[in-house]
N, C-alpha and C positions, 0 to 999 in steps of 0.2 A: 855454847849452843851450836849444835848441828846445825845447817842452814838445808831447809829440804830443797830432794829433787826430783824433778818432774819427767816422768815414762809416761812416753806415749806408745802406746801399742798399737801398731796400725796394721789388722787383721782386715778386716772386710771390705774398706776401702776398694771401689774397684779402679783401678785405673781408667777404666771403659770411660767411664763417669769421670772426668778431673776435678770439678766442681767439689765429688765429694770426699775428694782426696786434701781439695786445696785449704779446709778449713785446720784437718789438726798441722798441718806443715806452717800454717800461718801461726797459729799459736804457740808452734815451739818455737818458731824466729822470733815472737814478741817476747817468751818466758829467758829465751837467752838475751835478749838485748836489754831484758830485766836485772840482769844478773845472775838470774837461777842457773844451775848444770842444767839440765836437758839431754834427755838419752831417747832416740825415735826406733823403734823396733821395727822390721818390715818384716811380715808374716802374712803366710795363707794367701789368698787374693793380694794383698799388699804389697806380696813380695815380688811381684811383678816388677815395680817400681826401681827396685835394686839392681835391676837386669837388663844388660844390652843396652838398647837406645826406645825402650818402653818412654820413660818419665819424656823423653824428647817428645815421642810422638803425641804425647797429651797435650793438647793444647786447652789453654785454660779464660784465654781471651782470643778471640780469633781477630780482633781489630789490630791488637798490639803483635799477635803470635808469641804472647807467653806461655810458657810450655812449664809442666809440671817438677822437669827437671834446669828450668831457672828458678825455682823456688826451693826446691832443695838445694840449689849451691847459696843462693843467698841463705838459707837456714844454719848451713851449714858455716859458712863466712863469719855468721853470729853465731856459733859457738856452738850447736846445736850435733850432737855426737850420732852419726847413725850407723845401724847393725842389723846386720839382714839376719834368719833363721836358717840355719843349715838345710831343713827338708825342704822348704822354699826354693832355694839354690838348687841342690843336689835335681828336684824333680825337673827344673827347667833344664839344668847341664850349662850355663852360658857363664859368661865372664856379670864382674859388678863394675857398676858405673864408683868412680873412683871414690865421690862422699863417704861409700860406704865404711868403716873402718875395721867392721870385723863380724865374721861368720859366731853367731851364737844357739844356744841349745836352749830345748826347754825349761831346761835348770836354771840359766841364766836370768831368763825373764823371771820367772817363777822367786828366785833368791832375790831380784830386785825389785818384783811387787811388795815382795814381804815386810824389807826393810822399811822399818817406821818412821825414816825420814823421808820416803820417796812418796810421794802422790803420783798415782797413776790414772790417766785416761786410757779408753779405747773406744776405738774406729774401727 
């Protein structure tokens, strides 16, 4: 038996807002510490997050000064695999913050919503 896996597609998410960013990143660090694969998409607005020192500048607790990009390396730490969208990229021009592990296409996403083991959210 397949063991499914979980895409997160994190389109609208604004970084502006870290709050609403911080909920599906929390849940692919629980579904990896689960066991499950985990694949985090940054696209559209999201893809901000993939870019420069953006996820830095979020702060998501201002007591603590957790920032949006301590939660993506813990996400990632737990197993949680992420990949930014090429037009995302391309339209900003800038480097990615190292988590990232690879530049994907709409085909990509699209080939991996498909597959009937994968459960997919989006944000």
């Amino acid at each position: 038996m397949n063991k499914k896996k979980l895409l997160i597609i994190m389109s609208n998410s604004d970084p502006a807002n870290p709050e609403g960013c911080y909920a599906p990143l929390f849940q692919a660090t629980i579904a990896a510490a689960l066991s499950y694969e985990v694949e985090v998409v940054l696209t559209g607005l999201s893809g901000q997050l993939a870019i420069g020192d953006n996820a830095e500048k979020a702060e998501v607790n201002l007591e603590t000064h957790r920032t949006l990009y301590d939660i993506i390396k813990e996400a990632h730490q737990a197993g949680v695999s992420f990949k930014a969208c090429n037009t995302s990229l391309e339209m900003a021009g800038k480097d990615m913050i190292e988590e990232v592990e690879e530049r994907v296409g709409a085909a990509h996403v699209i080939g991996e919503a498909m597959d009937e083991n994968t459960v997919t959210f989006t944000y």
